[in-house]
mmCIF file of the N, C-alpha and C atoms, coordinates in Angstrom:
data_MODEL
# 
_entry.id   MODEL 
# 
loop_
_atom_site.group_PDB 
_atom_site.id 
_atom_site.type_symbol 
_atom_site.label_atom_id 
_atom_site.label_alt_id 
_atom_site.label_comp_id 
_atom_site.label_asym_id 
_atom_site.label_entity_id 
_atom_site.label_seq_id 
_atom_site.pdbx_PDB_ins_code 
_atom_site.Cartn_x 
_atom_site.Cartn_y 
_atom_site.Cartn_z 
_atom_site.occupancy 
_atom_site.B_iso_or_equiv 
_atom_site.pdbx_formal_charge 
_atom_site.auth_seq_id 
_atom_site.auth_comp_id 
_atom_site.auth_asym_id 
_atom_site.auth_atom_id 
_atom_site.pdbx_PDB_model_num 
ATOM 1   N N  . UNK A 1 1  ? 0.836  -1.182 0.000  1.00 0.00 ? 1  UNK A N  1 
ATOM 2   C CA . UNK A 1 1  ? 0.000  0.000  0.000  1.00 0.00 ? 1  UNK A CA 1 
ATOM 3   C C  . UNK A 1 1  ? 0.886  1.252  0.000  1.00 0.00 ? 1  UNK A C  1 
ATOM 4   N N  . UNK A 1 2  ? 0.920  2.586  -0.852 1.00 0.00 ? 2  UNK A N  1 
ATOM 5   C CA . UNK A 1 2  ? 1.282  3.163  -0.825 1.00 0.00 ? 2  UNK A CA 1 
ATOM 6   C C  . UNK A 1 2  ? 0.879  4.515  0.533  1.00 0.00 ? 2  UNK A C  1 
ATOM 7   N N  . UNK A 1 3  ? 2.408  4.769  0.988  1.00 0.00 ? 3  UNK A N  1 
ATOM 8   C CA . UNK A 1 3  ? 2.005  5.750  2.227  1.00 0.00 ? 3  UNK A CA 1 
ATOM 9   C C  . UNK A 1 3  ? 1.990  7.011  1.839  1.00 0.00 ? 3  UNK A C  1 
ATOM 10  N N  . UNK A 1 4  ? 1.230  8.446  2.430  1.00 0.00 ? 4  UNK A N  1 
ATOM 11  C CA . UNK A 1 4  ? 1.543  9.423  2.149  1.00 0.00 ? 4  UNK A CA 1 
ATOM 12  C C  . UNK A 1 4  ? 2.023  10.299 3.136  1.00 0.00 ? 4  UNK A C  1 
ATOM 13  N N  . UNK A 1 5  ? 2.909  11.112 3.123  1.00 0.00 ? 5  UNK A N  1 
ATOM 14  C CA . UNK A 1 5  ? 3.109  11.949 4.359  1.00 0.00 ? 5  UNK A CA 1 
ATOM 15  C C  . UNK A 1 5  ? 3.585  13.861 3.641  1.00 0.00 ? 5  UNK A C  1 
ATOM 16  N N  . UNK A 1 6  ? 3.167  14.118 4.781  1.00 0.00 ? 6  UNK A N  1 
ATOM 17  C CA . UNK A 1 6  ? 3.411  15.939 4.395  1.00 0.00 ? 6  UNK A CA 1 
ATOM 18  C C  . UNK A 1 6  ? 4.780  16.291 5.358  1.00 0.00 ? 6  UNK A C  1 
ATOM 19  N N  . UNK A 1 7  ? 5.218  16.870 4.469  1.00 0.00 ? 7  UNK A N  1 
ATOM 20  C CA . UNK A 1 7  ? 7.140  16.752 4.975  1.00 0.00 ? 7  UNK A CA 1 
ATOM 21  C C  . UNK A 1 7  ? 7.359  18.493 5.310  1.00 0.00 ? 7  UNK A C  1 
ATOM 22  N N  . UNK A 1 8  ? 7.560  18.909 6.578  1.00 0.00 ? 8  UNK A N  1 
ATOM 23  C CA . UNK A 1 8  ? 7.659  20.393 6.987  1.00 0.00 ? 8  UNK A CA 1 
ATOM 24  C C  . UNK A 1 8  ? 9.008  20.770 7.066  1.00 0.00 ? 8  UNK A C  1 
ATOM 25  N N  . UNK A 1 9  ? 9.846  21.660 6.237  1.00 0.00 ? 9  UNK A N  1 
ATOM 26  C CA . UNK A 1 9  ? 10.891 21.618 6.214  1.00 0.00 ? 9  UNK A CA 1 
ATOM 27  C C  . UNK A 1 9  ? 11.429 23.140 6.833  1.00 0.00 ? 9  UNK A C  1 
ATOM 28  N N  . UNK A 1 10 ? 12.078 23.448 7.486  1.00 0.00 ? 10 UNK A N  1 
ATOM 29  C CA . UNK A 1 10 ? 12.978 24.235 8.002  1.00 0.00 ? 10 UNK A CA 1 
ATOM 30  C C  . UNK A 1 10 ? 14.193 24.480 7.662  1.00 0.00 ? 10 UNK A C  1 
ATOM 31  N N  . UNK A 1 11 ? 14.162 25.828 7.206  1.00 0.00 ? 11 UNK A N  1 
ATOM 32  C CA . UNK A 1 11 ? 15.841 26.141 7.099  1.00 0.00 ? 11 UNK A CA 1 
ATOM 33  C C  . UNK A 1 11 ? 16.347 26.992 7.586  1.00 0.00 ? 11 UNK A C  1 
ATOM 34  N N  . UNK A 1 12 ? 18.236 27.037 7.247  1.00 0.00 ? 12 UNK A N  1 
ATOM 35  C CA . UNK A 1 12 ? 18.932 28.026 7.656  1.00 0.00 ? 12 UNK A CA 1 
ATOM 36  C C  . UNK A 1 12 ? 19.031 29.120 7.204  1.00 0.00 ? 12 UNK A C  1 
ATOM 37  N N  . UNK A 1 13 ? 20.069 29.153 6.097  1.00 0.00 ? 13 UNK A N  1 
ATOM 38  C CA . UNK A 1 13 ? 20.352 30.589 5.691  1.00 0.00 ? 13 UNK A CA 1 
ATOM 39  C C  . UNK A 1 13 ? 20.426 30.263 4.068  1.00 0.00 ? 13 UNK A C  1 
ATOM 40  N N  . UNK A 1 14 ? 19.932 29.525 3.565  1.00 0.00 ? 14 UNK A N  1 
ATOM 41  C CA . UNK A 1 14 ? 19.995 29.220 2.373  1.00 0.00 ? 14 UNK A CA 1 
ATOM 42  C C  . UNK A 1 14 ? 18.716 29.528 2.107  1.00 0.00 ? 14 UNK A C  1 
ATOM 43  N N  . UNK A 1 15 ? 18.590 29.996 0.686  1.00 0.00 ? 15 UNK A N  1 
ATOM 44  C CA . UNK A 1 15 ? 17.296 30.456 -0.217 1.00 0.00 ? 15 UNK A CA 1 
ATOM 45  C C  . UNK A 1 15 ? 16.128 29.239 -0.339 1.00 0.00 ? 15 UNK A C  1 
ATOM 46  N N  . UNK A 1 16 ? 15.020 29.258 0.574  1.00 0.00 ? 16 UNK A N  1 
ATOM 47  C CA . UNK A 1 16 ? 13.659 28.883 0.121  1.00 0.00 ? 16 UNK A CA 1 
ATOM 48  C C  . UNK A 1 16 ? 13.546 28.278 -1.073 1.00 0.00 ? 16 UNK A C  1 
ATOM 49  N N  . UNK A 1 17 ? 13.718 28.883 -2.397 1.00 0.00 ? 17 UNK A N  1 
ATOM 50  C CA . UNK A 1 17 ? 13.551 28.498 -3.642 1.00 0.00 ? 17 UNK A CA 1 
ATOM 51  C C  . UNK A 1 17 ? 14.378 26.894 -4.043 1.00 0.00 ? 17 UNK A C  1 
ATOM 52  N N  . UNK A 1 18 ? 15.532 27.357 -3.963 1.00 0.00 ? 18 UNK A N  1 
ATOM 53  C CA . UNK A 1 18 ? 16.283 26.595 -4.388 1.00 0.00 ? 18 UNK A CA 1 
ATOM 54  C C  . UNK A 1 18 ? 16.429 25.352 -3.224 1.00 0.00 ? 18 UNK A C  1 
ATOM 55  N N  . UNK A 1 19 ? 16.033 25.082 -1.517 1.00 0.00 ? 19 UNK A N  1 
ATOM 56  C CA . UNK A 1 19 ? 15.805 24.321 -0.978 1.00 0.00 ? 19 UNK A CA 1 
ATOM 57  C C  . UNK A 1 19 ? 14.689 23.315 -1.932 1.00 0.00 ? 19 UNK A C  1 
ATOM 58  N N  . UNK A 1 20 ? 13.688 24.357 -1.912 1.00 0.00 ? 20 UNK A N  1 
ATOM 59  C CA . UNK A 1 20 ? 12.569 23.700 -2.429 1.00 0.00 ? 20 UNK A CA 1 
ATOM 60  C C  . UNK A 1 20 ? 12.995 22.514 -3.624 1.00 0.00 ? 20 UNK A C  1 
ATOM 61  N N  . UNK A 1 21 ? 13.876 23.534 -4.700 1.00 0.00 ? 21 UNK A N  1 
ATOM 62  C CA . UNK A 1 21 ? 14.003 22.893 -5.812 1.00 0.00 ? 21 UNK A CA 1 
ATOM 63  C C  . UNK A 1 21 ? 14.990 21.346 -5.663 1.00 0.00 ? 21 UNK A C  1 
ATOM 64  N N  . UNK A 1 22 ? 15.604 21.330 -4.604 1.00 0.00 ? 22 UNK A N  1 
ATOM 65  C CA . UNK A 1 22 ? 16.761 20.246 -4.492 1.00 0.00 ? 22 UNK A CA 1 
ATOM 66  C C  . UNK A 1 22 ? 15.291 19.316 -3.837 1.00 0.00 ? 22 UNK A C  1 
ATOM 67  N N  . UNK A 1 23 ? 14.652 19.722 -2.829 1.00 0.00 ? 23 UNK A N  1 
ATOM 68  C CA . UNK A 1 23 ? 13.657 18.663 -2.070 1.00 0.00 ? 23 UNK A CA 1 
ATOM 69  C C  . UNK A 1 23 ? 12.992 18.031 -3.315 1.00 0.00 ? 23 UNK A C  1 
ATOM 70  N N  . UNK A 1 24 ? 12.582 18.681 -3.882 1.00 0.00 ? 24 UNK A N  1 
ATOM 71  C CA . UNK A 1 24 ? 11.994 17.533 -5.453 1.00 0.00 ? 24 UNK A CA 1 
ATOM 72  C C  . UNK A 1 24 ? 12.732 17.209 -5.768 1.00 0.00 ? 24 UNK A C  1 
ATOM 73  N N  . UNK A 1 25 ? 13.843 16.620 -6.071 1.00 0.00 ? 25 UNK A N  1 
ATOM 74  C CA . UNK A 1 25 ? 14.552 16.161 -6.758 1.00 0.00 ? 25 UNK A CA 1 
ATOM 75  C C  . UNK A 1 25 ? 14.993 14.689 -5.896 1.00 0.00 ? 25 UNK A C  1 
ATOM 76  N N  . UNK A 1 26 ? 14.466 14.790 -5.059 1.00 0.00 ? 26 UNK A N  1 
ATOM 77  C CA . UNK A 1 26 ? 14.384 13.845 -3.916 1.00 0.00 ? 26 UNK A CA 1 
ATOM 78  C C  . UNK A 1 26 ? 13.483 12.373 -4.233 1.00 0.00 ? 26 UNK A C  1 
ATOM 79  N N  . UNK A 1 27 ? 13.661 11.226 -4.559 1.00 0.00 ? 27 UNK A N  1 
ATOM 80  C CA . UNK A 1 27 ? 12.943 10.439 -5.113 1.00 0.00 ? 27 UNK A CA 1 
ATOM 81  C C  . UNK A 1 27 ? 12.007 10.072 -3.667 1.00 0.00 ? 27 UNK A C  1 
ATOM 82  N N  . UNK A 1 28 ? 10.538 9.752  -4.519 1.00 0.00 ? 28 UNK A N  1 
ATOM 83  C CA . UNK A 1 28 ? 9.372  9.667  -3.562 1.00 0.00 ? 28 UNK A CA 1 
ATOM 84  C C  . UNK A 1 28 ? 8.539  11.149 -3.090 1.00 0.00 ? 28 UNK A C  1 
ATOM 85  N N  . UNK A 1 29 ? 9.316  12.236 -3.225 1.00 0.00 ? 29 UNK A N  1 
ATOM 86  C CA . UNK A 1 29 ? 8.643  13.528 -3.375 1.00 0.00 ? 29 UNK A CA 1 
ATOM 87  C C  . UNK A 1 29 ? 7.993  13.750 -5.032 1.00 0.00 ? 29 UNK A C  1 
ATOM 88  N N  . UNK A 1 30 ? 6.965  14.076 -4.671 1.00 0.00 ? 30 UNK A N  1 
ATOM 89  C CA . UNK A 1 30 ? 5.977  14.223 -5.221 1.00 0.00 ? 30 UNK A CA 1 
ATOM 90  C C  . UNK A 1 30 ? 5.626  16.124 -5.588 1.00 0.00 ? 30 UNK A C  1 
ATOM 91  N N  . UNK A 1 31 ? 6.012  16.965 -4.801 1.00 0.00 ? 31 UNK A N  1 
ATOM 92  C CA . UNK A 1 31 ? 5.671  18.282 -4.808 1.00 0.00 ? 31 UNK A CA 1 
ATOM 93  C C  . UNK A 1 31 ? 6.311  18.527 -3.733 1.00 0.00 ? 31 UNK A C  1 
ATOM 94  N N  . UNK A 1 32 ? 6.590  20.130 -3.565 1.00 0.00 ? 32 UNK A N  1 
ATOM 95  C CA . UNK A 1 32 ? 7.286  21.151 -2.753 1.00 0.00 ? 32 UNK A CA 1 
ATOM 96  C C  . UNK A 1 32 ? 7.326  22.410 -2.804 1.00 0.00 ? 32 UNK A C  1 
ATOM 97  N N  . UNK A 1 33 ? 6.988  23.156 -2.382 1.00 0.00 ? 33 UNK A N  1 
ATOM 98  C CA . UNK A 1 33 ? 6.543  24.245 -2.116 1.00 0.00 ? 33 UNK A CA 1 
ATOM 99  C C  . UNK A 1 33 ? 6.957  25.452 -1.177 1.00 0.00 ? 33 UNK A C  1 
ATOM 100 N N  . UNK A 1 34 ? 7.655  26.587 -1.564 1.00 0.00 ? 34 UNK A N  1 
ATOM 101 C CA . UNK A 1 34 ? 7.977  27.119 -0.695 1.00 0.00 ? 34 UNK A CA 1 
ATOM 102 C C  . UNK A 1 34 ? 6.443  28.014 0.185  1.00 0.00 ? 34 UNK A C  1 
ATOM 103 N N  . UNK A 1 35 ? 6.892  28.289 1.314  1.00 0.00 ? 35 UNK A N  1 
ATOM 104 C CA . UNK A 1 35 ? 5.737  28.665 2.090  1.00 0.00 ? 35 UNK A CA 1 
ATOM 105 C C  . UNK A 1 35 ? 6.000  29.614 3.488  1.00 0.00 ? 35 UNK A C  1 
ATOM 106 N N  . UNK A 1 36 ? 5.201  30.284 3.319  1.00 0.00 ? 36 UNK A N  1 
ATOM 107 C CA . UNK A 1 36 ? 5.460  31.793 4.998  1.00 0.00 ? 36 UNK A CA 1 
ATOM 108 C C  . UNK A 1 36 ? 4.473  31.120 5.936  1.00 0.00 ? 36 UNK A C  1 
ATOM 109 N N  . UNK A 1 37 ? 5.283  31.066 6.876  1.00 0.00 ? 37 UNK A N  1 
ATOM 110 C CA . UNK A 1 37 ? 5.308  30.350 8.344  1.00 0.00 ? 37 UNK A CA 1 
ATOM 111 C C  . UNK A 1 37 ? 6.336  30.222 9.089  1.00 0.00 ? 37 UNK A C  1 
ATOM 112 N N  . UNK A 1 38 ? 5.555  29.180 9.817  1.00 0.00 ? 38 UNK A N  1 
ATOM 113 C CA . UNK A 1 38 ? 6.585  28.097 10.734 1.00 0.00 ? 38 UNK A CA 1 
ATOM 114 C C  . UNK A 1 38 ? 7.427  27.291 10.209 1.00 0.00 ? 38 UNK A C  1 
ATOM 115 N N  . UNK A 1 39 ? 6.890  26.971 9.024  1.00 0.00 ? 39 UNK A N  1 
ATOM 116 C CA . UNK A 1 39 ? 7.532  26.211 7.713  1.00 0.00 ? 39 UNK A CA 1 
ATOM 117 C C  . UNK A 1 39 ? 8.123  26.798 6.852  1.00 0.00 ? 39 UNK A C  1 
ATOM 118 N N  . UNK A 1 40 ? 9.602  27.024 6.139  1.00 0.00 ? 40 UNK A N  1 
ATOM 119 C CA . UNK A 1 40 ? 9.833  27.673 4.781  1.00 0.00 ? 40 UNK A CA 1 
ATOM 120 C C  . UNK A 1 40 ? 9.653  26.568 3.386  1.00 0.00 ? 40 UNK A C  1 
ATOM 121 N N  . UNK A 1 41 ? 9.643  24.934 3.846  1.00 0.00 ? 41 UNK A N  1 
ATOM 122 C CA . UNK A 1 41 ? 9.495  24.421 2.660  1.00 0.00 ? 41 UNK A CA 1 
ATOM 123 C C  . UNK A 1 41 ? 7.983  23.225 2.868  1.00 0.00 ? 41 UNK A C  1 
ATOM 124 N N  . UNK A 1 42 ? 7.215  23.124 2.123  1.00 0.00 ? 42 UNK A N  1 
ATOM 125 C CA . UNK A 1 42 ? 6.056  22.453 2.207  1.00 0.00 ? 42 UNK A CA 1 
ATOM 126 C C  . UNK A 1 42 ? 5.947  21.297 1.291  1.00 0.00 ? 42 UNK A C  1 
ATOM 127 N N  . UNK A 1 43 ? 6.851  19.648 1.776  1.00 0.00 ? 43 UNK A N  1 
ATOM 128 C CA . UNK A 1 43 ? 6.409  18.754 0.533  1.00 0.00 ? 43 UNK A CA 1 
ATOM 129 C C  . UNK A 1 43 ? 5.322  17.738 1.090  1.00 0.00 ? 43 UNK A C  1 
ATOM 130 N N  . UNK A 1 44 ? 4.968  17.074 -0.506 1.00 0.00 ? 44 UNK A N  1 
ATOM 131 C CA . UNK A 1 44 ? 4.334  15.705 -0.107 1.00 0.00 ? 44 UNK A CA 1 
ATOM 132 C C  . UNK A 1 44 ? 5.106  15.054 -0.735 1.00 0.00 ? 44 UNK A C  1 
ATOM 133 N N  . UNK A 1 45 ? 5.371  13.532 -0.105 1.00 0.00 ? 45 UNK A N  1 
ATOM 134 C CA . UNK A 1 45 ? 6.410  12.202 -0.739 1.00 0.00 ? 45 UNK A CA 1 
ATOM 135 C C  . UNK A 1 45 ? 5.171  11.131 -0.423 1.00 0.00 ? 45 UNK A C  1 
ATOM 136 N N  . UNK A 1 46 ? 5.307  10.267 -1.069 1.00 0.00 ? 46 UNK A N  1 
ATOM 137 C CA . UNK A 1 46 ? 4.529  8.733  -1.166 1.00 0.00 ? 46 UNK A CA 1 
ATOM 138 C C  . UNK A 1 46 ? 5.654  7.719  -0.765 1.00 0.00 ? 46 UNK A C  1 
ATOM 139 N N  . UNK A 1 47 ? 5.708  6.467  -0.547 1.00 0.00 ? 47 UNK A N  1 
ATOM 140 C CA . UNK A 1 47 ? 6.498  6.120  -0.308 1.00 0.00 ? 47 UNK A CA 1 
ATOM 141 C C  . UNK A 1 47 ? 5.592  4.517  0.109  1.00 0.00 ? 47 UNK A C  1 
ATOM 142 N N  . UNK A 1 48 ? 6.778  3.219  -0.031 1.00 0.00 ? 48 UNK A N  1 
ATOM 143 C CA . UNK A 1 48 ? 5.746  1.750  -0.106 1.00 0.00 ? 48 UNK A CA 1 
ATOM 144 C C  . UNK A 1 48 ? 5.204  1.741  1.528  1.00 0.00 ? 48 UNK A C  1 
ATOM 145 N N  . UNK A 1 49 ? 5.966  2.237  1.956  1.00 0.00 ? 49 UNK A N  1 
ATOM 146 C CA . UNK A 1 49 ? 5.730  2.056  4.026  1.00 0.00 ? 49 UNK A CA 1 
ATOM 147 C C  . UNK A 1 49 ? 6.495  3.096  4.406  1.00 0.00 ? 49 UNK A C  1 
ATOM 148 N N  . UNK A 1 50 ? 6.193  3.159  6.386  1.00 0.00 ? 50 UNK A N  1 
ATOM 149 C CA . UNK A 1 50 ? 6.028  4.337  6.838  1.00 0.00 ? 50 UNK A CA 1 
ATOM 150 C C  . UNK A 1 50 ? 7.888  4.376  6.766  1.00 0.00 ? 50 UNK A C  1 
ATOM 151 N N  . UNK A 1 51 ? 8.320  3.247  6.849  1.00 0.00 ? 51 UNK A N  1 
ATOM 152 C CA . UNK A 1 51 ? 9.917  3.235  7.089  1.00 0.00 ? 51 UNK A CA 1 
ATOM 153 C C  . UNK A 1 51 ? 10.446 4.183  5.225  1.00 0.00 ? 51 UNK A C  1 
ATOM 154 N N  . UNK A 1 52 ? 9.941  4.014  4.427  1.00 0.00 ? 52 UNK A N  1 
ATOM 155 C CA . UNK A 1 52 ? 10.161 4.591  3.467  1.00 0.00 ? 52 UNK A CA 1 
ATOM 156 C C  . UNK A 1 52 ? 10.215 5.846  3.428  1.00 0.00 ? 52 UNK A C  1 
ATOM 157 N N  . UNK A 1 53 ? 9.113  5.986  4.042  1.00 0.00 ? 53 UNK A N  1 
ATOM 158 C CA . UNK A 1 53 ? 8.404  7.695  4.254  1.00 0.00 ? 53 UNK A CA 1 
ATOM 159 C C  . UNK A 1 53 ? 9.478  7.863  5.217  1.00 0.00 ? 53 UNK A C  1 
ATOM 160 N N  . UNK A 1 54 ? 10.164 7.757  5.782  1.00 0.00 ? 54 UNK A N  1 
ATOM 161 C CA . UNK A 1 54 ? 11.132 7.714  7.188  1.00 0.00 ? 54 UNK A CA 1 
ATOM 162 C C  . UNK A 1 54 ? 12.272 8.089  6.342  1.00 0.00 ? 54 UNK A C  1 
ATOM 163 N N  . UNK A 1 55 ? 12.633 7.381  5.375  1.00 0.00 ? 55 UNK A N  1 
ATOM 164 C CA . UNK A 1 55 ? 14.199 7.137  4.721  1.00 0.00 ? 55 UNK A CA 1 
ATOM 165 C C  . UNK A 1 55 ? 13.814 8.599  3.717  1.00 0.00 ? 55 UNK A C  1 
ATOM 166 N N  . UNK A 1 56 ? 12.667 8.970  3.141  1.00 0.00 ? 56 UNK A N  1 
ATOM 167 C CA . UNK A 1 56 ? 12.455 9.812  1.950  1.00 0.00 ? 56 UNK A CA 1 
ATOM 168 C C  . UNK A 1 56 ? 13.121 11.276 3.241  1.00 0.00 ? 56 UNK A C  1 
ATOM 169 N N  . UNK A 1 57 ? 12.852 11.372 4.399  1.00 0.00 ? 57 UNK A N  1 
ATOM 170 C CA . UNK A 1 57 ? 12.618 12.477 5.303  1.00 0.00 ? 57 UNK A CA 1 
ATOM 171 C C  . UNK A 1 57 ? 13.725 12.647 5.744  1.00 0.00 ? 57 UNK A C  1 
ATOM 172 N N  . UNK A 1 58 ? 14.973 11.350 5.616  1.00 0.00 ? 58 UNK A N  1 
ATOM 173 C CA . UNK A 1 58 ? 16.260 11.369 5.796  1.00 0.00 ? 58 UNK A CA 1 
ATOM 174 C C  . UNK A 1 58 ? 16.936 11.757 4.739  1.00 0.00 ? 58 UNK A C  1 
ATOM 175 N N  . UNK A 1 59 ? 16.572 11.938 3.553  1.00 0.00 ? 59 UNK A N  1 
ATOM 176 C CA . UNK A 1 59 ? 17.304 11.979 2.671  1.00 0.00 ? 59 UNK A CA 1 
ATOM 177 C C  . UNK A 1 59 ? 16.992 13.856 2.203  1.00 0.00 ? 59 UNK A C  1 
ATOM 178 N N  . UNK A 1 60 ? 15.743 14.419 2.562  1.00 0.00 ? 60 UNK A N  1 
ATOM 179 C CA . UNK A 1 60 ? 15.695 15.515 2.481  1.00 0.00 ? 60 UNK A CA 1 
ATOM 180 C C  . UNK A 1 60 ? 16.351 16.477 3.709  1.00 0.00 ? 60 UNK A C  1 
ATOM 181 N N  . UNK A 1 61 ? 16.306 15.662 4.772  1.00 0.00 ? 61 UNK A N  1 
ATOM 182 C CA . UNK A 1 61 ? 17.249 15.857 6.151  1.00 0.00 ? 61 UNK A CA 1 
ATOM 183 C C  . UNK A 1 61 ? 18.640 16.609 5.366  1.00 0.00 ? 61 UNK A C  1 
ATOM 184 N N  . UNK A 1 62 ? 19.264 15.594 4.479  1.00 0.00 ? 62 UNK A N  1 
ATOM 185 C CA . UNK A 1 62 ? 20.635 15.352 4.134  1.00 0.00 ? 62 UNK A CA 1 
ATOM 186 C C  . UNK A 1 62 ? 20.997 17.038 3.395  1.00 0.00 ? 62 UNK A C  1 
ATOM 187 N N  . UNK A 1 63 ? 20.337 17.805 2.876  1.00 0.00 ? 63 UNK A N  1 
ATOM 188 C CA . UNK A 1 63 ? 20.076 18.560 1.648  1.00 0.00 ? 63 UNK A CA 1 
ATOM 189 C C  . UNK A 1 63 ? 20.635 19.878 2.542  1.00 0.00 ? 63 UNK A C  1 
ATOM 190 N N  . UNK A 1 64 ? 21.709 20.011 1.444  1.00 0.00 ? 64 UNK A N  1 
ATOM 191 C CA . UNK A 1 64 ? 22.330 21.513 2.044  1.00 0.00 ? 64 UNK A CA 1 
ATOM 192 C C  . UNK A 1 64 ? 21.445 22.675 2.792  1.00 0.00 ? 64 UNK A C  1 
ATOM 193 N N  . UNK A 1 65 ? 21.291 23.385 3.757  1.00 0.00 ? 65 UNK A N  1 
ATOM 194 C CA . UNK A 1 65 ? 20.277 24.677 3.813  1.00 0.00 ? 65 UNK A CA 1 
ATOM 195 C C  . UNK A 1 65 ? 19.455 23.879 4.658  1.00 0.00 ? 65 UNK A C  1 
ATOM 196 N N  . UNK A 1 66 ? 18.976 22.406 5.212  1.00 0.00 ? 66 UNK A N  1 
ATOM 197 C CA . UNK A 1 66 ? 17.852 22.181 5.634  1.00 0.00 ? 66 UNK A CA 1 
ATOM 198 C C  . UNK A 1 66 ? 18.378 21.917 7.353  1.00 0.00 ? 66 UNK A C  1 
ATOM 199 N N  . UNK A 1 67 ? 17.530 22.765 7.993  1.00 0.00 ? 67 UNK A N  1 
ATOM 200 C CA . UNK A 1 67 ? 17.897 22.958 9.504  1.00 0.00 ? 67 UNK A CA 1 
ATOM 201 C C  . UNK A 1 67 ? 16.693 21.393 10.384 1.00 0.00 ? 67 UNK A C  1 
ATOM 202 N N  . UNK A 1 68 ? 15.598 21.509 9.973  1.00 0.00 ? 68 UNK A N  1 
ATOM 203 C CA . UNK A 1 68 ? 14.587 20.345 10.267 1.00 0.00 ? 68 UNK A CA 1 
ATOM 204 C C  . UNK A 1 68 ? 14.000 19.709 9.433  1.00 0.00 ? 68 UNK A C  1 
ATOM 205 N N  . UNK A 1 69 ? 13.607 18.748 9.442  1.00 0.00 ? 69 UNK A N  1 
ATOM 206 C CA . UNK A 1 69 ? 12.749 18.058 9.102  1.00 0.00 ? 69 UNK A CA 1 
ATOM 207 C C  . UNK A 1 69 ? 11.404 17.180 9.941  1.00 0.00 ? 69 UNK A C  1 
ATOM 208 N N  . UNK A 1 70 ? 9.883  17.791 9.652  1.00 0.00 ? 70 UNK A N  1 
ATOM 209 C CA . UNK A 1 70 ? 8.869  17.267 10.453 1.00 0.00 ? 70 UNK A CA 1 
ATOM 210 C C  . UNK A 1 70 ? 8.235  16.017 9.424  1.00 0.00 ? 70 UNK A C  1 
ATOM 211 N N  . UNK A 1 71 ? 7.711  15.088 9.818  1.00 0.00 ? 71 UNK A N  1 
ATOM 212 C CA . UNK A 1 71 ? 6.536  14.067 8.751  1.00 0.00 ? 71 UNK A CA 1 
ATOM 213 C C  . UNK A 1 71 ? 5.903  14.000 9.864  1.00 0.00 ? 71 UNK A C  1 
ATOM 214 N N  . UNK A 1 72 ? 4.798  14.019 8.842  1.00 0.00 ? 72 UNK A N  1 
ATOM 215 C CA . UNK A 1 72 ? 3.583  13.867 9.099  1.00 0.00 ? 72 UNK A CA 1 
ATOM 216 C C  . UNK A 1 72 ? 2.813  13.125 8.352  1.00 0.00 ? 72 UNK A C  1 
ATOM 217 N N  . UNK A 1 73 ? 2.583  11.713 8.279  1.00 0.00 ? 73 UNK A N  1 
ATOM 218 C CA . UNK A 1 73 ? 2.304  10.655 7.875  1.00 0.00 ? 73 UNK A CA 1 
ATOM 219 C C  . UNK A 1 73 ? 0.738  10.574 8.027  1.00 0.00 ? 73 UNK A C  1 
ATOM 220 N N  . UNK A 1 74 ? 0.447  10.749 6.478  1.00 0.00 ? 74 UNK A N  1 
ATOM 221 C CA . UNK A 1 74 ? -1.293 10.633 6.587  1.00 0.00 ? 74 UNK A CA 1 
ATOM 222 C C  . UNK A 1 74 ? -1.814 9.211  7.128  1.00 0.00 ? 74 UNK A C  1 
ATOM 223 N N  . UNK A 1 75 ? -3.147 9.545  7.545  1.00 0.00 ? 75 UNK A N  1 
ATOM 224 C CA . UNK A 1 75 ? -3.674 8.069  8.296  1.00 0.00 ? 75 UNK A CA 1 
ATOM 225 C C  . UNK A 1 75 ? -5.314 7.746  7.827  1.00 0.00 ? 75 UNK A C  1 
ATOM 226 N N  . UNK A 1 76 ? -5.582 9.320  7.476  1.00 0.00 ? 76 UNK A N  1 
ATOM 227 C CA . UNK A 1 76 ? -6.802 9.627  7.102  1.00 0.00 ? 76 UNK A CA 1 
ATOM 228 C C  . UNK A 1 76 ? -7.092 10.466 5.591  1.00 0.00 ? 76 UNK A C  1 
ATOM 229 N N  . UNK A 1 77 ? -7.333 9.316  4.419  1.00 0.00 ? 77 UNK A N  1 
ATOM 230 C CA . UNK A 1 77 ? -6.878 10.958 3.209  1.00 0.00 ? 77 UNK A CA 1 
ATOM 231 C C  . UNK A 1 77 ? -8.375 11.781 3.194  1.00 0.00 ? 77 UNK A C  1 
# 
């Protein structure tokens, strides 16, 4: 079954845009979005299980400029 989760990304001092643009490029992301908040980057990733969705959130973790990473793993679409 495919999982979905909404990925809240936080950064440092690196440009919004171009965070955004490296987080898609991220296999299992699906969309990304920069966004004014609490949040500067807004994705969704799919992924086969939640451990996937886990590894997709590590791998956007990894991405120059990114200070956090939140999932939030849908349960209810």
């Amino acid at each position: 079954m495919i999982e979905t989760a909404y990925m809240l990304v936080k950064i440092d001092r690196s440009t919004p845009a171009e965070v955004a643009r490296q987080v898609r490029r991220v296999p299992g992301v699906v969309e990304a979005a920069v966004t004014m908040g609490e949040v500067d980057v807004l994705a969704i990733a799919r992924g086969e299980s939640t451990k996937g969705l886990a590894d997709i959130g590590h791998a956007v973790g990894r991405i120059e400029g990114v200070a956090k990473v939140s999932i939030c793993v849908v349960v209810r679409p």
